[in-house]
N, C-alpha and C positions, 0 to 999 in steps of 0.2 A: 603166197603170203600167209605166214600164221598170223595165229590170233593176236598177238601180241601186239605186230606190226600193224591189225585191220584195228585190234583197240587204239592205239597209238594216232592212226590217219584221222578214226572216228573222233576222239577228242581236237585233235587239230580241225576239221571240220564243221565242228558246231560251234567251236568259238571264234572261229575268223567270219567276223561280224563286219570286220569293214571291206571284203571281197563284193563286187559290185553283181552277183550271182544272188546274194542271198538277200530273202525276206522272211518272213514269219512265217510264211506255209512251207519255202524249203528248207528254213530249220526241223518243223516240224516233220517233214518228209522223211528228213536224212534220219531225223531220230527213227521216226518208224521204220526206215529202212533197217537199219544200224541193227534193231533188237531182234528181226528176223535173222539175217546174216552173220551177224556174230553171239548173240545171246542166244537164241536156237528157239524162239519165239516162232510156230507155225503163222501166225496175222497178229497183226496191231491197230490199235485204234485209238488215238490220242482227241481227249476235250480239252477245252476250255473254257476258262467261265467270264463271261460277261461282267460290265460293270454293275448289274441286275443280279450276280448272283447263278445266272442260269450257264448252263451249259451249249456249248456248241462246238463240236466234229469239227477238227482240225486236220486230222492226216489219217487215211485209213490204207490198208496195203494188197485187200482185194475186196470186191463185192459183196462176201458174204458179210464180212465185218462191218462195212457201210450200212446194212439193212441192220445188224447186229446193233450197233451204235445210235442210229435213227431208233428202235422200238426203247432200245433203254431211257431217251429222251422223253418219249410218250408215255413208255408205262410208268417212268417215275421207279425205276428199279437196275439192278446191274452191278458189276463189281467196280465200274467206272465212277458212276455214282454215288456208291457208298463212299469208296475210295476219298472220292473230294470232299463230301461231306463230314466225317470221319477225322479226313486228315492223316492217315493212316492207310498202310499196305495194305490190300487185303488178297486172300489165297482161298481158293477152291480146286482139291487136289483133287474133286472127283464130281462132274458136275453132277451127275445121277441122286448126291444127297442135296440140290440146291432149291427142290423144287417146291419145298415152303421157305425158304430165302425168299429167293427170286422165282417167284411161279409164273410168272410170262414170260422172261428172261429164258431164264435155263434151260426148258425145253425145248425151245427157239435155236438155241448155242449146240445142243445137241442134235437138232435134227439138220441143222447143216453142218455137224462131222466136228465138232468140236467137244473134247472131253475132259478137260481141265482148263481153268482160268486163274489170271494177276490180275491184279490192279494197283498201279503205283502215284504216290502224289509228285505231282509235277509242281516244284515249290520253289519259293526263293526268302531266304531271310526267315525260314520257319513258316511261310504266309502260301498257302498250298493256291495256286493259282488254276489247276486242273488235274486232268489223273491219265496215266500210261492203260492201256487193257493189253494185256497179253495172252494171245487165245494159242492153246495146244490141244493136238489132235490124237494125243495121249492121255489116259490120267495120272495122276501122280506129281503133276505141275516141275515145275523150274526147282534146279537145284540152290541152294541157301547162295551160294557163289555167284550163280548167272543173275539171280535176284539184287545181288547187291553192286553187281557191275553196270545193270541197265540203270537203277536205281542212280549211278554216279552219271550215266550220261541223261538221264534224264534232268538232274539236278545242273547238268552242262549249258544242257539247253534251254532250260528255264533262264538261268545266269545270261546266256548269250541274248537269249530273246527281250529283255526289258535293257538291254544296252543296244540294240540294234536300233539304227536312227534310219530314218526312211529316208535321208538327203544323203547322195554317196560323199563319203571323207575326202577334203582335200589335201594333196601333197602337202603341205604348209600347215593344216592342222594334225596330219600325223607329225610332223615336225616338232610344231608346239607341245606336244603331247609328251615327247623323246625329250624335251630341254625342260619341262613342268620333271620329269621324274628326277633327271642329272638333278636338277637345283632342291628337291625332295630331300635326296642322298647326301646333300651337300651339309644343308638343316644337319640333318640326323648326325650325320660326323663331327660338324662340331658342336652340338650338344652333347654327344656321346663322350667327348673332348672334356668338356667342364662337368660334366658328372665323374670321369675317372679322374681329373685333376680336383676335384675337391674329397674324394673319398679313397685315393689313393688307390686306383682301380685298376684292373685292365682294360684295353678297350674291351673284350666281350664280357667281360663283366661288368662294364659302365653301360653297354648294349642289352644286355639281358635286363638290369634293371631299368631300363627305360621298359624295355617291353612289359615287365611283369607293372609295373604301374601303370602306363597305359591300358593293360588288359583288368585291372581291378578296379579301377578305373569309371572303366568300359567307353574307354576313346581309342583314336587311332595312334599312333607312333609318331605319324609327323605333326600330329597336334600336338602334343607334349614335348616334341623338339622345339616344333614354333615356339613355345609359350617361354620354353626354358630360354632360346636365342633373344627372346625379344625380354627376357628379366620380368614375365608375370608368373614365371614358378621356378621355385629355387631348386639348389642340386641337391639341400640335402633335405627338401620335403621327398623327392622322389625316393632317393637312398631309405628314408623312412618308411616312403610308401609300397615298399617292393618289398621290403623284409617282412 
């Protein structure tokens, strides 16, 4: 299998949320796994943070990084830590300069064999809920590409994890779910209908200007179909609001 196909399975995997296999710790797993095997990540070690704020080890991928992840907790230091608190990547392409960074850290990371470190924010909605560690037994750290592809499945998983519902889906509410979108679609067309019938439009130029006014907006698309179907916003405010 390349990569392509193992990125491919990896996102199909973190978001099949209503598979009766998965919880929060084997999302978290599968991320961690995922950044070894396909991002080229040596160990992983994923936090997350409490409704307190504080941090707490979610998924780690072998021993050293478990002990690793525990003293970052205690000493109040690490590139996991910065990471959330930050809110922002952070990169240490050579740990040997981190040692007034992280002076209980770093030399900890090196003397069980590790010589560069990530650390990525695990977010959703801009709202950083924990951080990725990415430990290499190299220095020189992760290439700008591998950085930005875990970075997408990280942000996979976060997405996946605040939709996961702890009571397994029924047949009948995936159902519901498939007949809510058809009647979604349905909205949107013929609003899309009375904005090109009064502005003399095409339909994807009756559709783009929904979207660009929904998005200036700053609502959804079937809001501003709703609103338009039910006559509490006209065809040619949006026409206005789009140009």
């Amino acid at each position: 299998m390349n990569r392509e196909q193992q990125l491919a399975e990896a996102f199909v995997g973190l978001t099949d949320t209503l598979a009766d296999d998965i919880d929060p710790v084997m999302l978290m797993e599968r991320l961690a796994r995922h950044c070894v095997e396909i991002i080229g990540s040596d160990a992983v070690g994923i936090m997350m943070a409490t409704s307190r704020g504080d941090l707490r080890t979610m998924a780690v991928t072998d021993e050293r990084t478990g002990f690793l992840e525990l003293l970052e907790l205690q000493a109040g230091e690490g590139p996991c830590l910065e990471c959330y608190r930050k809110g922002v990547p952070v990169a240490s392409p050579d740990l040997e300069e981190q040692s007034d960074r992280w002076p209980e850290w770093a030399p900890l990371a090196r003397r069980f064999g590790f010589r560069s470190a990530h650390a990525l924010p695990l977010r959703v909605n801009q709202q950083t809920i924990g951080s990725v560690n990415l430990l290499l037994e190299t220095p020189g750290g992760l290439a700008d590409g591998d950085l930005g592809l875990a970075q997408a499945l990280a942000d996979v998983a976060a997405l996946a994890l605040i939709h996961w519902s702890a009571e397994p889906t029924r047949p009948t509410e995936i159902h519901t779910r498939v007949q809510v979108s058809i009647a979604a679609k349905a909205t949107v067309d013929m609003a899309t209908g009375m904005v090109a019938e009064f502005g003399d439009l095409t339909s994807i130029e009756a559709l783009s200007a929904l979207h660009v006014y929904a998005a200036r907006h700053n609502g959804r698309l079937i809001d501003t179909a709703r609103a338009l179907v039910r006559r509490t916003l006209r065809a040619e405010e949006v026409l206005a609001g789009s140009r």
